[in-house]
C-alpha positions in Angstrom: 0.0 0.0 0.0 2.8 2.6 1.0 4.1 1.4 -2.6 0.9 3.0 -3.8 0.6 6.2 -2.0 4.5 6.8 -3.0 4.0 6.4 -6.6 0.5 8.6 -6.5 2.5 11.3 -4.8 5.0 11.1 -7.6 2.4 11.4 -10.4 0.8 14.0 -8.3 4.3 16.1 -7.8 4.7 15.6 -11.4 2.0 17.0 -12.9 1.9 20.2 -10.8 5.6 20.8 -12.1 4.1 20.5 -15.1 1.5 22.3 -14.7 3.8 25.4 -13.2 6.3 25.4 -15.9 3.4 25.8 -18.6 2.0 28.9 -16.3 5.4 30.2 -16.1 5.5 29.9 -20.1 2.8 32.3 -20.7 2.2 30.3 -23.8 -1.8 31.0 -25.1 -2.9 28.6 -27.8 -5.3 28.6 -30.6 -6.5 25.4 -31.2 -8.3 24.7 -34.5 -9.6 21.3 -34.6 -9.8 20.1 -38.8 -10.8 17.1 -40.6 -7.6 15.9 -40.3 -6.4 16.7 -36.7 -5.8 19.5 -34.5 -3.6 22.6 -35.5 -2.2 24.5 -32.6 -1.0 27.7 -32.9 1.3 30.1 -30.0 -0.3 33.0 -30.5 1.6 36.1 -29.9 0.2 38.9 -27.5 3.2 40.4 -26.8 3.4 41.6 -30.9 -0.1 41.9 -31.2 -2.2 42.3 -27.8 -5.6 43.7 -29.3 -5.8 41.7 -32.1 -5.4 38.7 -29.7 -7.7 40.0 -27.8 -10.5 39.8 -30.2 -9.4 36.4 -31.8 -9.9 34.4 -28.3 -12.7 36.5 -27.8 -13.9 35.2 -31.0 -13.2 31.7 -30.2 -14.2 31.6 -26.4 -18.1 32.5 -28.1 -17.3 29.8 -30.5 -18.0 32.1 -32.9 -15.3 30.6 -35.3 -16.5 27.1 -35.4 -17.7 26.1 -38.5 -16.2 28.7 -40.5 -14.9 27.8 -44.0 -11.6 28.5 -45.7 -13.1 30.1 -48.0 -9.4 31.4 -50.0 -6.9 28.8 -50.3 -4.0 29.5 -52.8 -1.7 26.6 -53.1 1.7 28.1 -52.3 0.8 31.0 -50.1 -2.1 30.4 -47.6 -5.3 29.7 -46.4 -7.5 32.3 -45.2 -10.7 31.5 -42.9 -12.5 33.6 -40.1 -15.9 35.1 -41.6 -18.0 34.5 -38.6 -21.1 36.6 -40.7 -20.7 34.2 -43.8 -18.5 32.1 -43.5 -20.1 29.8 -40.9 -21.6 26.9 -42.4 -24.1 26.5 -39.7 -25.2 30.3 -39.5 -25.6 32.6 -42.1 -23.4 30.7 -44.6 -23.3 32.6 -47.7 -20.3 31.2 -50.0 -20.7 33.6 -52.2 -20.1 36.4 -49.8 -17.1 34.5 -47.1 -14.3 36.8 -47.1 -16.2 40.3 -46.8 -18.0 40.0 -43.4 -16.7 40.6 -40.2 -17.8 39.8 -36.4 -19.9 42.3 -34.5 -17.2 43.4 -33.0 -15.0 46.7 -34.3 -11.9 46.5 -36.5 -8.7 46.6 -35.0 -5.8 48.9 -35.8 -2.6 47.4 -37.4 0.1 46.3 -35.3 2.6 45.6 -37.5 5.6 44.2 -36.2 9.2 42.9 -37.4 8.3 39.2 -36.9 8.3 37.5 -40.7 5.6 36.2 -42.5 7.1 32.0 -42.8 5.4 28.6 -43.3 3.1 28.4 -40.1 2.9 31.9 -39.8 -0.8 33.4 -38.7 -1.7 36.9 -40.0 -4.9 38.9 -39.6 -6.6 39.0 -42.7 -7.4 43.0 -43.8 -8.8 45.0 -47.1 -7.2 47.7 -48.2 -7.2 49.6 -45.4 -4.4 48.8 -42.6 -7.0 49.4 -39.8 -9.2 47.1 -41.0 -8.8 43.8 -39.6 -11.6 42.1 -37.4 -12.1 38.4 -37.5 -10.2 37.1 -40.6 -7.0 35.0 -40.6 -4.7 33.4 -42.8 -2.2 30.5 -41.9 0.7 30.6 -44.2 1.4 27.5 -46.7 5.0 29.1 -47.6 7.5 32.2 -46.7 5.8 35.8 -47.9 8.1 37.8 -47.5 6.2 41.1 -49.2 3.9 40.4 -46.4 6.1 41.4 -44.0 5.6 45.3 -42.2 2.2 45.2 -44.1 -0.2 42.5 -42.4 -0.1 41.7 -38.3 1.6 38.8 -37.0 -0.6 37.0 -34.7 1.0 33.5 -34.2 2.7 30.6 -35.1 1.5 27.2 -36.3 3.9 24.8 -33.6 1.8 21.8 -34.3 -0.3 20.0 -36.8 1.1 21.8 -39.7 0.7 18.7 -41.5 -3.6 18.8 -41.5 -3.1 22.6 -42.7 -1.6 21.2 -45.6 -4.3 18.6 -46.4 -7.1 22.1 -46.4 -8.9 21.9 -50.0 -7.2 24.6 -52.3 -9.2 27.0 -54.6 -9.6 28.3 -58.4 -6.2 30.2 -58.7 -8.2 31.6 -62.0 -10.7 33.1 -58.4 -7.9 34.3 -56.3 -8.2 31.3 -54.1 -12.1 30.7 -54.1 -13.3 27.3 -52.9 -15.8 25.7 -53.6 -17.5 22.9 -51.0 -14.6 24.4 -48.3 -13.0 22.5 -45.5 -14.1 24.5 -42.2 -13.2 24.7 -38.8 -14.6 21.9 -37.1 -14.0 23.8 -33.0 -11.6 26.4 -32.4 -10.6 26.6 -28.7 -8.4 28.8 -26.5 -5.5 27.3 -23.9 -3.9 29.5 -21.6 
């Protein structure tokens, strides 16, 4: 019995060192769960606080699952995070993912130094800087001419593998897909 009650205070020591070196880490995760498998992504607060702030807002109201990648372009990225058209089970208009928004109000830029790379998560914007509010793209490959002109918001440090496998679009539509993979649950880790 005292066998037992050693090895239980072991696995019980051990995990709350775990647990207090992943605290001490800081580390906040997006976690997008695909048809494939999870993707996890570090997000970034320290580059980009506010527009952190309204992703995990975002996903805390669950408002991204179900959303479509609705612009996929094989060699660059793959751009989801319509919550007002893009969600397959709400307001799902194909046709129109990739100009709505949340209800929540754009975000100024906060361009940073950090380089757009394979795994790289931007915030999706139109033409004006200030602009972004819900949408995001995960990087296939390096963009270089990205960099200084989108806002880094995180990393893809696992499951970059199922990112790969999301259903590409008509290059001859800038990316449009048609029947797009989604979102399955997106979910925030502290």
């Amino acid at each position: 019995m005292s066998v037992i009650k050693v090895f239980l205070g072991a696995v019980v020591g051990l995990v709350l060192a775990m647990g207090a070196v992943l605290a001490q880490s800081g580390e906040k995760l997006l976690i997008i769960e695909l048809k494939d498998g999870p993707v996890i992504i570090e997000l970034l607060p320290d580059v980009a606080p506010q527009h952190i702030e309204q992703i995990t807002t975002l996903a805390a109201n669950g408002e991204y699952d179900n959303v479509v990648f609705h612009r996929v372009i094989e060699g660059f990225m793959a751009q989801t995070g319509d919550v007002q058209f893009g969600d397959r089970e709400d307001g799902f208009n194909l046709n129109r993912a990739g100009t709505g928004g949340s209800s929540r109000p754009d975000i100024p830029a906060e361009f940073s130094s950090v380089p757009f790379k394979r795994g790289t998560v931007g915030m999706a914007r139109s033409q004006d800087p200030n602009s972004a509010n819900s949408q995001f793209f995960i990087m296939f490959d390096d963009g270089d001419f990205l960099n200084g002109q989108y806002t880094v918001v995180g990393q893809v440090i696992e499951g970059m593998e199922h990112v790969d496998k999301i259903k590409r679009g008509d290059q001859n539509r800038n990316g449009a897909v048609s029947d797009p993979d989604r979102m399955i649950r997106v979910t925030v880790r502290d």
